[in-house]
PAMARRO-328364 format. One line per field, with one value per residue (C-alpha): x, y, z; residue in three letters; residue number from 1. Coordinates in nm, 3 decimals, padded with zeros to 5 digits. Layout:
<recs>
xx <- (X/...)
yy <- (Y/...)
zz <- (Z/...)
residuo <- (ALA/...)
num <- (NUM/...)
</recs>
This chain:
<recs>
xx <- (00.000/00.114/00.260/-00.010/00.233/00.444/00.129/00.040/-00.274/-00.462/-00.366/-00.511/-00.798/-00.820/-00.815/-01.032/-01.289/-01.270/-01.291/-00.907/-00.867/-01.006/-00.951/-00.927/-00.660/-00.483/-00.468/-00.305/-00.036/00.059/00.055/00.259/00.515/00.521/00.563/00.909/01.024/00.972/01.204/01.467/01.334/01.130/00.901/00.575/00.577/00.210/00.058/-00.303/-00.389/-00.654/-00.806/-00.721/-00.848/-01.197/-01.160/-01.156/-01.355/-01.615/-01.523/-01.544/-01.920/-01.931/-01.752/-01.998/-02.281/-02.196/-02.153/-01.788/-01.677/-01.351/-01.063/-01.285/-01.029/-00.713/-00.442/-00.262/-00.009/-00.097/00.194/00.189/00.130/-00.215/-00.483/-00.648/-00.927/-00.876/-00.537/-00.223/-00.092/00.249/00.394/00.728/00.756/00.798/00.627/00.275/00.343/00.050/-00.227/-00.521/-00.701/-01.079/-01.108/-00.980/-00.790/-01.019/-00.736/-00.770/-01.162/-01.195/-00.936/-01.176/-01.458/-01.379/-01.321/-00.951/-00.761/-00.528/-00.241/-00.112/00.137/00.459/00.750/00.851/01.084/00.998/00.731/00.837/01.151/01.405/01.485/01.679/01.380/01.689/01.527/01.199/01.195/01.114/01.414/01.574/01.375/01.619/01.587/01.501/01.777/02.100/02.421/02.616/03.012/03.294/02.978/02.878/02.607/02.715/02.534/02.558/02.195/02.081/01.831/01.464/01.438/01.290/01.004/00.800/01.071/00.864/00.588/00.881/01.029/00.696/00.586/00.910/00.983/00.587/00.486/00.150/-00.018/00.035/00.094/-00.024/00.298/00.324/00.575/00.671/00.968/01.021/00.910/00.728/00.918/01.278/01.198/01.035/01.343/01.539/01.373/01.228/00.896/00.604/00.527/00.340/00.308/-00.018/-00.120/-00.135/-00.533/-00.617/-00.595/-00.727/-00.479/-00.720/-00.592/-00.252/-00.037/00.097/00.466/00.456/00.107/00.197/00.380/00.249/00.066/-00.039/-00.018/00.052/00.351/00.308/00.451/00.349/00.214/-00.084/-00.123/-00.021/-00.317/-00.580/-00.476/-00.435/-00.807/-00.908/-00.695/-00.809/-01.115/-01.266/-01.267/-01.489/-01.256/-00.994/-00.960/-00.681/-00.850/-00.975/-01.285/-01.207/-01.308/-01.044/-01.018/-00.999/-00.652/-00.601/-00.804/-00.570/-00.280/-00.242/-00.286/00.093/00.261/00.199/00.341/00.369/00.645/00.870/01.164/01.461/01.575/01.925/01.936/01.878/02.245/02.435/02.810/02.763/02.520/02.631/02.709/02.453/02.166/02.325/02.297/01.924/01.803/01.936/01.814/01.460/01.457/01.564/01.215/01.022/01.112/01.093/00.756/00.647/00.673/00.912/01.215/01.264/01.519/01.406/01.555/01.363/01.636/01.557/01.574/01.924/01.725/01.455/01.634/01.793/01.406/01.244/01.440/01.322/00.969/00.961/01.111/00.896/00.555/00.734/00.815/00.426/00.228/00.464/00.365/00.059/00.265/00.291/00.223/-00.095/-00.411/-00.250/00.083/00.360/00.326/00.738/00.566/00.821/00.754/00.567/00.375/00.680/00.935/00.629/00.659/01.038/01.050/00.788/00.927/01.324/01.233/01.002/01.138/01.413/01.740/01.614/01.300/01.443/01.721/01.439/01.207/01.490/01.596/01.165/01.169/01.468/01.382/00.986/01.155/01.142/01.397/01.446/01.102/01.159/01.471/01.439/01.109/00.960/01.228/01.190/00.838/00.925/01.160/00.913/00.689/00.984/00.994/00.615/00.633/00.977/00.727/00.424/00.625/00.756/00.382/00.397/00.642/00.614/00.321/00.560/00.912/01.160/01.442/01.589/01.420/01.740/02.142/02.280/02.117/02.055/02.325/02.427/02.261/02.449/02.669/02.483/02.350/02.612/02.673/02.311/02.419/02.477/02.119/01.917/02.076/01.894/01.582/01.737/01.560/01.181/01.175/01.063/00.776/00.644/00.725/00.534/00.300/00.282/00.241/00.550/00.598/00.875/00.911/01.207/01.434/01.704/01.986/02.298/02.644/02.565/02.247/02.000/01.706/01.732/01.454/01.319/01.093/00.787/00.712/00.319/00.089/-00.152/-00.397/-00.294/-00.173/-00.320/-00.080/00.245/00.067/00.067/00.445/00.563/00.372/00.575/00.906/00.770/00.690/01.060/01.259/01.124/01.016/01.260/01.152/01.360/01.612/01.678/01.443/01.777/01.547/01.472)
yy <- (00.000/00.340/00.538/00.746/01.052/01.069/01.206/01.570/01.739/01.703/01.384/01.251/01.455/01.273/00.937/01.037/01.122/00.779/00.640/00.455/00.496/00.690/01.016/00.800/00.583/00.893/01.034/00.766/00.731/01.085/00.995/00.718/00.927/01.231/00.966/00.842/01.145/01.427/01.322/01.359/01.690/01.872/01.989/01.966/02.143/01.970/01.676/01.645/01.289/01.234/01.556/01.483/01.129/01.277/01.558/01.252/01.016/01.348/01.333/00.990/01.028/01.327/01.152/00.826/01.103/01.248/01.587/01.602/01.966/02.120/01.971/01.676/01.449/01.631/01.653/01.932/02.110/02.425/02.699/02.766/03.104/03.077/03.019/02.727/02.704/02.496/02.334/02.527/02.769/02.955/03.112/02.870/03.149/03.068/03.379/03.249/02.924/02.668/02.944/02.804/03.004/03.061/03.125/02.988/03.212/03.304/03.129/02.804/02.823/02.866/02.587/02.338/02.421/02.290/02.007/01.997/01.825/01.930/01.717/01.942/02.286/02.330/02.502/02.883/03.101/03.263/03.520/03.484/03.673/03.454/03.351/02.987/02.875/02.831/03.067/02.897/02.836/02.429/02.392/02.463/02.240/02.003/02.052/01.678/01.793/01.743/01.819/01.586/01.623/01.380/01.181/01.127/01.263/01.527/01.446/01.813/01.944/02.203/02.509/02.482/02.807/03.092/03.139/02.914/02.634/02.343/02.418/02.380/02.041/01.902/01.934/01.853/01.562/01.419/01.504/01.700/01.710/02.112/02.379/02.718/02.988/03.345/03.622/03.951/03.957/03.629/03.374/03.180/03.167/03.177/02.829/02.713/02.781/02.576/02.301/02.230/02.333/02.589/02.919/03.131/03.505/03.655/04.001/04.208/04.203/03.875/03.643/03.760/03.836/03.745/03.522/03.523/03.598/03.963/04.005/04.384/04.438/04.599/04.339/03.993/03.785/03.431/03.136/02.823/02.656/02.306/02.042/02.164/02.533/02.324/02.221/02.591/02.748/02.496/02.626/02.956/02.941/02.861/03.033/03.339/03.559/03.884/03.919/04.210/04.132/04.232/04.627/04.512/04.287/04.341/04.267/04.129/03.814/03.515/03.368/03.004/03.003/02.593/02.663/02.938/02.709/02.558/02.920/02.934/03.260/03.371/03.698/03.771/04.043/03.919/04.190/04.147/04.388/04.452/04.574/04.211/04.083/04.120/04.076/03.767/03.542/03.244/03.096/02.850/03.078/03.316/03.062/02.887/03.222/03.245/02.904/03.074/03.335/03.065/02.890/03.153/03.235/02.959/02.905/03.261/03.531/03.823/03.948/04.278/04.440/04.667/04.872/04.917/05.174/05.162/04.763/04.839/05.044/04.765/04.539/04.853/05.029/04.646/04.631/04.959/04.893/04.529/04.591/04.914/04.710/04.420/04.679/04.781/04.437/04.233/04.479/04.314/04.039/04.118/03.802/03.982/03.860/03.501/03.290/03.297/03.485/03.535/03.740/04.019/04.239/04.443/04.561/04.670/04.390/04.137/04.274/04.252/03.925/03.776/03.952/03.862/03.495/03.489/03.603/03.519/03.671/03.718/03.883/04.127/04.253/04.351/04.479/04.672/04.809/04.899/05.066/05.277/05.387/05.486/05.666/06.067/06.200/05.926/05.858/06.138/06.025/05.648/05.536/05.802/05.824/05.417/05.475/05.739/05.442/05.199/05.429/05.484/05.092/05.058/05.354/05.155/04.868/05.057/05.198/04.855/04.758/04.985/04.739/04.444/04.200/04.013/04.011/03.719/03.686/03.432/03.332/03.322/03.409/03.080/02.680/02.596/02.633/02.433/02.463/02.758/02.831/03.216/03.270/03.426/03.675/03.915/04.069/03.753/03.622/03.898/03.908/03.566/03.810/04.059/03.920/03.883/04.198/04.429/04.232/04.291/04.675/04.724/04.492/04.281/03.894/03.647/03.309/03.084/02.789/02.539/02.518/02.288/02.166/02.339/02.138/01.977/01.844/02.050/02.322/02.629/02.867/03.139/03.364/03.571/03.870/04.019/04.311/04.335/04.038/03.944/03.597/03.407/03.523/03.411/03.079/03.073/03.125/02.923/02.600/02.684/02.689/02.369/02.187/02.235/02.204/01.899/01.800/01.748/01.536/01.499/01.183/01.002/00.978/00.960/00.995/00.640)
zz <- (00.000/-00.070/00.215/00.295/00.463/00.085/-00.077/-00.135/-00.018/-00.383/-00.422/-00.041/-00.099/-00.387/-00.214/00.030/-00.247/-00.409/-00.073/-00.094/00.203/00.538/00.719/01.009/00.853/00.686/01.031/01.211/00.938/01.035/01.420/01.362/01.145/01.410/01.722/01.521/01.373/01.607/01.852/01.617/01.437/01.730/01.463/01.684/02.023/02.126/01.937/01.960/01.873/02.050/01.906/01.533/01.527/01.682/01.368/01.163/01.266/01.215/00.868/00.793/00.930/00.658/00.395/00.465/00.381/00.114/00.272/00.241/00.287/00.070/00.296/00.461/00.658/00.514/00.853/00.870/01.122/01.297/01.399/01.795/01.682/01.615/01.892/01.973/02.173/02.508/02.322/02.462/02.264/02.334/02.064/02.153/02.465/02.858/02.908/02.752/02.996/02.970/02.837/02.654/02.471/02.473/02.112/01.774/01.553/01.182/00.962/01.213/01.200/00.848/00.797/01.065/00.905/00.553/00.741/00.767/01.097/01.344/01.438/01.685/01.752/01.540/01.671/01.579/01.664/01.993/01.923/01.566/01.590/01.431/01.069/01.156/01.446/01.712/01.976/02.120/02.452/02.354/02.175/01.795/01.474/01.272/00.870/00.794/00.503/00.562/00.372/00.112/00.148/-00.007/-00.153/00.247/00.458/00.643/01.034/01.098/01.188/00.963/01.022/00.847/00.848/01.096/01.234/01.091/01.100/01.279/00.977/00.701/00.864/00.939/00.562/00.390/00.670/00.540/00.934/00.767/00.435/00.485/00.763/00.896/00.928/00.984/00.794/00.933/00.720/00.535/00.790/00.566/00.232/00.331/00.578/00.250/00.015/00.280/00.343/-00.064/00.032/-00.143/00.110/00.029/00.215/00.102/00.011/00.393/00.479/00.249/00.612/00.903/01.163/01.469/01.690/01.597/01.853/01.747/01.667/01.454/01.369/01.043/00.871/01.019/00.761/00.735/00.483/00.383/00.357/00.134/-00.065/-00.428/-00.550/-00.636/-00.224/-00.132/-00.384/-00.213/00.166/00.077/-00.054/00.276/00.486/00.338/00.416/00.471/00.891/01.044/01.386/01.215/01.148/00.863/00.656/00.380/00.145/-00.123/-00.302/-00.256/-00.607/-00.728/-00.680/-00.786/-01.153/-01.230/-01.188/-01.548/-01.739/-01.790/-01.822/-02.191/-02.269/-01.881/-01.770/-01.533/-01.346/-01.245/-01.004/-01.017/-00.625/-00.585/-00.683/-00.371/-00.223/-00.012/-00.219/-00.305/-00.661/-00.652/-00.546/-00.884/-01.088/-00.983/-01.070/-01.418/-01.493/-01.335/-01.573/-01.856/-01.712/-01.746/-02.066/-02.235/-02.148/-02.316/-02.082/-02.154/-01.899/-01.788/-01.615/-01.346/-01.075/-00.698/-00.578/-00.216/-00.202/00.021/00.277/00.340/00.626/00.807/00.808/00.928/01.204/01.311/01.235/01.351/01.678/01.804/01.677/01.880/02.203/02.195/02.130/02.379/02.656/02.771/02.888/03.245/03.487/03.594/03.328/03.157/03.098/03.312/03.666/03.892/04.209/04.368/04.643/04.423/04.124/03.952/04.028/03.974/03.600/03.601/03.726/03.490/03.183/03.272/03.281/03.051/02.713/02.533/02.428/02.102/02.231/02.499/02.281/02.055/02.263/02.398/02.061/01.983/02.275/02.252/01.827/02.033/02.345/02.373/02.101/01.862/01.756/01.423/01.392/01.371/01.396/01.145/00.898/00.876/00.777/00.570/00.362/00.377/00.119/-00.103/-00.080/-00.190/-00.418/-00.614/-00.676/-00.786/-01.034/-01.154/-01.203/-01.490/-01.695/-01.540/-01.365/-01.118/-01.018/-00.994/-00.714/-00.492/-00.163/00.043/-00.051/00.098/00.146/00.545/00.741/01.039/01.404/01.561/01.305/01.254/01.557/01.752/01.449/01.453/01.112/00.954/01.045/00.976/00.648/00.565/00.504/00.258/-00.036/00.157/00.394/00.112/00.046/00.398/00.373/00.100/00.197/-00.105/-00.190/-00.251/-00.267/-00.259/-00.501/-00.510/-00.778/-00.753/-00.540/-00.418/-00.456/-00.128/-00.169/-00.042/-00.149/-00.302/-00.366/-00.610/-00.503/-00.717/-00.582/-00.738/-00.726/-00.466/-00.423/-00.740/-00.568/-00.856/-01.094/-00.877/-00.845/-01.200/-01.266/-00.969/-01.111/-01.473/-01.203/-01.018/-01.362/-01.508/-01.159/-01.044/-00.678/-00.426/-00.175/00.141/00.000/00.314/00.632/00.853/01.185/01.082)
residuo <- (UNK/UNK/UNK/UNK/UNK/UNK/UNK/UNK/UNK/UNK/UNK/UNK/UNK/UNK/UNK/UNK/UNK/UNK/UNK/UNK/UNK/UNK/UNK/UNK/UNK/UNK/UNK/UNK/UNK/UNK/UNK/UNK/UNK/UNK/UNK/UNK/UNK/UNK/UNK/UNK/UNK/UNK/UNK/UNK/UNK/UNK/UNK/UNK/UNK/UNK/UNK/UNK/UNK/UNK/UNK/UNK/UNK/UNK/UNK/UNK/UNK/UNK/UNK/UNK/UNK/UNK/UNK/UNK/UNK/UNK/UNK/UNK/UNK/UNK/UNK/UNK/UNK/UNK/UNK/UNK/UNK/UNK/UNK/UNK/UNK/UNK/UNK/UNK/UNK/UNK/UNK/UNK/UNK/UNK/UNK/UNK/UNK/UNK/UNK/UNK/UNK/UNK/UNK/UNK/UNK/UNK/UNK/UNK/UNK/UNK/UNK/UNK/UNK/UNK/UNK/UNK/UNK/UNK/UNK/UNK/UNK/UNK/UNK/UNK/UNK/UNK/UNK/UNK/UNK/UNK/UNK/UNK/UNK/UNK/UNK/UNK/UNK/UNK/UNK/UNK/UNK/UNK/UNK/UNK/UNK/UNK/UNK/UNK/UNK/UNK/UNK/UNK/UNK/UNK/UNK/UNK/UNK/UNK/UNK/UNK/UNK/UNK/UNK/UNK/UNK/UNK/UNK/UNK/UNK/UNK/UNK/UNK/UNK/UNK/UNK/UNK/UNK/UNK/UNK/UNK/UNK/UNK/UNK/UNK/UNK/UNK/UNK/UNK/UNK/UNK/UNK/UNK/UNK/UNK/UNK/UNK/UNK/UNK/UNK/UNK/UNK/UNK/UNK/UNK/UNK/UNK/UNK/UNK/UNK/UNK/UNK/UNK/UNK/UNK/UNK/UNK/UNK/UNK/UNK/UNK/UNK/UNK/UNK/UNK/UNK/UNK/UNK/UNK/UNK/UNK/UNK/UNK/UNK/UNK/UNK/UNK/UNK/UNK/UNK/UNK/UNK/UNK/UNK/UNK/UNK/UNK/UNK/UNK/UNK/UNK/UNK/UNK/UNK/UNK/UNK/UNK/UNK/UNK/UNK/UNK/UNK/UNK/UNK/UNK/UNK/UNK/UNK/UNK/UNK/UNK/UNK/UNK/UNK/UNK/UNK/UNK/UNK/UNK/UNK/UNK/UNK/UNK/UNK/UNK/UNK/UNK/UNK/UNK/UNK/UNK/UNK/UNK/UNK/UNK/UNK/UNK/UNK/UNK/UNK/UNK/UNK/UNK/UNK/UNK/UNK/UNK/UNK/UNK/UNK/UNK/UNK/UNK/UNK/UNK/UNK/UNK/UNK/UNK/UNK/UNK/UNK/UNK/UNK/UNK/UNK/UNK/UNK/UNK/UNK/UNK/UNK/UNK/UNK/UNK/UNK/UNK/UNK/UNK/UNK/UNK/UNK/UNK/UNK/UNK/UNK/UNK/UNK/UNK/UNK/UNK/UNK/UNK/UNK/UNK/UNK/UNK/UNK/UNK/UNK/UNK/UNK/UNK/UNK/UNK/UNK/UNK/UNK/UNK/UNK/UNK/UNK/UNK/UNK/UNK/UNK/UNK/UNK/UNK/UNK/UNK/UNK/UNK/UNK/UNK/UNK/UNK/UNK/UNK/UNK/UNK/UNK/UNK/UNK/UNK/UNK/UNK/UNK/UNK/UNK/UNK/UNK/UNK/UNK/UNK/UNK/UNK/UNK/UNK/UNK/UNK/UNK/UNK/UNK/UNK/UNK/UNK/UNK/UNK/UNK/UNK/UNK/UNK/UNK/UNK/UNK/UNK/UNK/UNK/UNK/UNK/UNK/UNK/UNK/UNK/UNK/UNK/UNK/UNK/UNK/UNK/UNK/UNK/UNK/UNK/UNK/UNK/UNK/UNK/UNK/UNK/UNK/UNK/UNK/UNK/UNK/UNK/UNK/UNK/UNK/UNK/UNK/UNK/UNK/UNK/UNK/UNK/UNK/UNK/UNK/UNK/UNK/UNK/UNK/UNK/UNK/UNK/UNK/UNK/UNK/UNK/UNK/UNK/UNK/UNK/UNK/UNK/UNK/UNK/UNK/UNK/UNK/UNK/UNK/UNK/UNK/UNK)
num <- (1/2/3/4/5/6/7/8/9/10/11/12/13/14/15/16/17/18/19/20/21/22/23/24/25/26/27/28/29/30/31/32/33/34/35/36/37/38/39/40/41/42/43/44/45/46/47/48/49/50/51/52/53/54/55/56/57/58/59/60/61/62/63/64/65/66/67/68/69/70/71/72/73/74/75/76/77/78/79/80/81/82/83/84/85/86/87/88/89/90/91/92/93/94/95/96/97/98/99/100/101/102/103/104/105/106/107/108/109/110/111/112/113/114/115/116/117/118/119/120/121/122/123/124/125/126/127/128/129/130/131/132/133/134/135/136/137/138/139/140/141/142/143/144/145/146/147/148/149/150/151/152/153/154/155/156/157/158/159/160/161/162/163/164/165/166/167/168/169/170/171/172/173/174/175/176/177/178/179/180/181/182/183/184/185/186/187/188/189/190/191/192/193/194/195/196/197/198/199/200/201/202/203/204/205/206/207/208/209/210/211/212/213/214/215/216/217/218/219/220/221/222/223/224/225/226/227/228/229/230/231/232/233/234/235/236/237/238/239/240/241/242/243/244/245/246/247/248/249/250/251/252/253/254/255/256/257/258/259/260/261/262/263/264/265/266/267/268/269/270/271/272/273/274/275/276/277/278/279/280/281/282/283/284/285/286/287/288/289/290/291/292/293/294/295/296/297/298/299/300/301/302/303/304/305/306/307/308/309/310/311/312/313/314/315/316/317/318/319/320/321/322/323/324/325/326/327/328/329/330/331/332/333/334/335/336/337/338/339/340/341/342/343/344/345/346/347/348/349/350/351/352/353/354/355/356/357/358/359/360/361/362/363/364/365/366/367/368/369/370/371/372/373/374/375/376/377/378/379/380/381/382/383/384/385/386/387/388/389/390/391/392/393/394/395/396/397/398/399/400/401/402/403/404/405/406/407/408/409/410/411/412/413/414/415/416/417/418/419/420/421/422/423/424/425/426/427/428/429/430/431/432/433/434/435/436/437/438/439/440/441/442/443/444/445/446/447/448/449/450/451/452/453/454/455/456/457/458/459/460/461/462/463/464/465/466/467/468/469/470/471/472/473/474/475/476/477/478/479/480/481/482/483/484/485/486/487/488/489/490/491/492/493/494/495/496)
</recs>
């Protein structure tokens, strides 16, 4: 019999359709795979057996009916990010402790009501605020990839991938047909590009933001993250709705994303941005995005090159923004109303207390650094003048939509790198997001597509960057990409 983990979301919905097989029994496959592989890649933070094989046995009783609903039976993984109602949820933070939220977040709703299941909480970066998922409190996520050198493996245990790391390694490691993630500044497409996966961050206001725990208000966004653009369009479909909760959503219909798939890219502009070729990428990632714009080409649409001039001011101006949105939202973590609670003689040092031994490195040097760019005398000169860059940033792309309908770069400058190889060196890490933090400042979608292999084996990315809500279109030329590169699925379970 087929492994049921190894097949992608269309193709068990499929199954489930023609009755091959059961949610039930496509649910305990995935049990079985996370009970023997998560020890190994820490992917999940909370599995919820119990609850997912209730979620199925629901749609088995549905399926039995004939009342199947879009994503009847179909297990997925959920990012701790997102509230659950009465199922922990911690955002991977100490300070958060063993809170259970009343409420489901919209994306997780909308997701349960087309009659998807939950297999449990994947691990993120604390709070979000990481791009290699080596700062939650429960511990770094192992890429199930790992490096080829001298014609060996390489046992050194690679990053997925920040924040939404556990989401990446679940999906590529077959843990999950597909997975919620969050990105503030490439948190979803950059984990993708590393671990061979599809991410996709939508347009800002197409998925509700309520009941995700806030990281900077401004910038956070949900999606998928899935095995093939086709899998990625079908989440992202349901993920995605108009939410009067939220005061940043917006109305808009959410197209057929999966029907748009096979329209190909016939006489569509594609840009290259020159900003985009920088000291420090690596050969590999040079040379998977001229064989991108070869792709692209050859399948009819036309290259451009373009220039965003203000590309080189994105990551300085996001780690202004980022970090003041971050100083603000994690404020109402006090040991007073939920989570976490260190008592001190008084009010005061009860807040110290809780907040010193609750957060993170990570997370107190940057709600340190929001709250300084905020304070009295360097809110003009940092904080404003950052926002003041982010509409040049917006304004350099609204101009390319003149010439051009999307715009081709890599996802990341480098493959995964080894556990704790970057983290001591700040610069070096936040540079991982050079290519993605624009598309958060301006507030537009991109997606992440593998394209091939680097010289040791593992995933490299290419990333589409499109007008706003004009998703479909970047579906469209990331299928072409997926159709000539190939899948890449993860070529030895070495958890095993």
């Amino acid at each position: 019999m087929t492994d049921l983990t190894s097949l992608t979301l269309a193709a068990a919905r499929d199954g489930l359709k023609a009755k091959k097989f059961s949610a039930t029994e496509l649910t305990q496959a995935f049990i079985a795979a996370i009970d023997k592989a998560n020890p190994a890649l820490n992917a999940y933070v909370l599995a919820t057996p119990e609850h997912a094989l209730a979620q199925a046995k629901a749609s088995d009783a549905l399926i039995a009916k004939g009342q199947a609903r879009p994503l009847e039976g179909l297990p997925l993984g959920n990012k701790d990010l997102f509230a659950t109602k009465g199922i922990r949820t911690t955002a991977c933070s100490r300070i958060l402790d063993d809170f259970k939220p009343p409420y489901e977040s919209t994306v997780g709703q909308n997701l349960w009501d087309a009659g998807a299941v939950m297999l449990g909480k994947l691990n993120n970066d604390e709070f979000a605020m990481g791009s290699s998922n080596e700062t939650s409190c429960f511990g770094p996520v192992t890429n199930p990839w790992r490096r080829t050198r001298n014609g060996k493996l390489d046992n050194t245990a690679l990053v997925p991938g920040g924040s939404s790391g556990g989401s990446s390694a679940a999906v590529s490691a077959n843990l999950c047909l597909a997975a919620t993630a969050t990105d503030t500044g490439g948190s979803i497409r950059q984990p993708a590009a590393l671990t061979g996966t599809v991410g996709i961050k939508p347009t800002y206001g197409r998925c509700s933001r309520w009941g995700i725990v806030a990281f900077a208000s401004s910038l956070d966004q949900a999606g998928p993250i899935a095995r093939t653009t086709r899998d990625a369009a079908i989440m992202l479909r349901h993920m995605a709705s108009f939410d009067a909760k939220d005061s940043t959503s917006v109305d808009t219909p959410v197209p057929d994303y999966e029907a748009t798939l096979k329209q190909g890219v016939k006489g569509l502009r594609i840009g290259i941005p020159k900003e985009y070729r920088v000291d420090g990428m690596s050969p590999e990632a040079e040379k998977s995005w001229a064989q991108g714009i070869a792709w692209l080409k050859a399948a009819g649409a036309t290259i451009h090159d373009i220039s965003l001039p203000h590309t080189k001011y994105a990551l300085p101006a996001y780690y202004i923004v980022a970090p003041a949105e971050c100083s603000s939202n994690l404020a109402r973590y006090d040991g007073v109303r939920y989570g976490l609670r260190v008592a001190g003689k008084d009010l005061t040092e009860t807040y110290e207390n809780t907040r010193a031994a609750g957060f993170g490195r990570e997370v107190k040097k940057r709600v340190l650094i929001g709250t300084y760019v905020l304070s009295a005398g360097y809110y003009d000169a940092y904080y404003v003048k950052a926002q003041r860059v982010r509409t040049l940033i917006k304004r350099d792309f609204d101009l390319a939509w003149d010439t051009v309908d999307c715009v081709l770069t890599p996802t990341t400058p480098n493959p995964a790198f080894g556990q704790g190889e970057k983290s001591g060196d700040p610069l070096a890490m936040y540079l991982e997001d050079i290519f993605t933090v624009t598309v958060n400042m301006a507030g537009l979608p991109g997606i992440s597509v593998p394209a091939g292999l680097s010289s040791e084996g593992t995933p490299i990315g290419l990333q589409l960057i499109g007008k706003p809500f004009d998703e479909a279109t970047l579906f469209r030329a990331a299928q072409v990409i997926e159709d000539a590169a190939g899948h890449f699925p993860v070529p030895t379970k070495w958890w095993a």
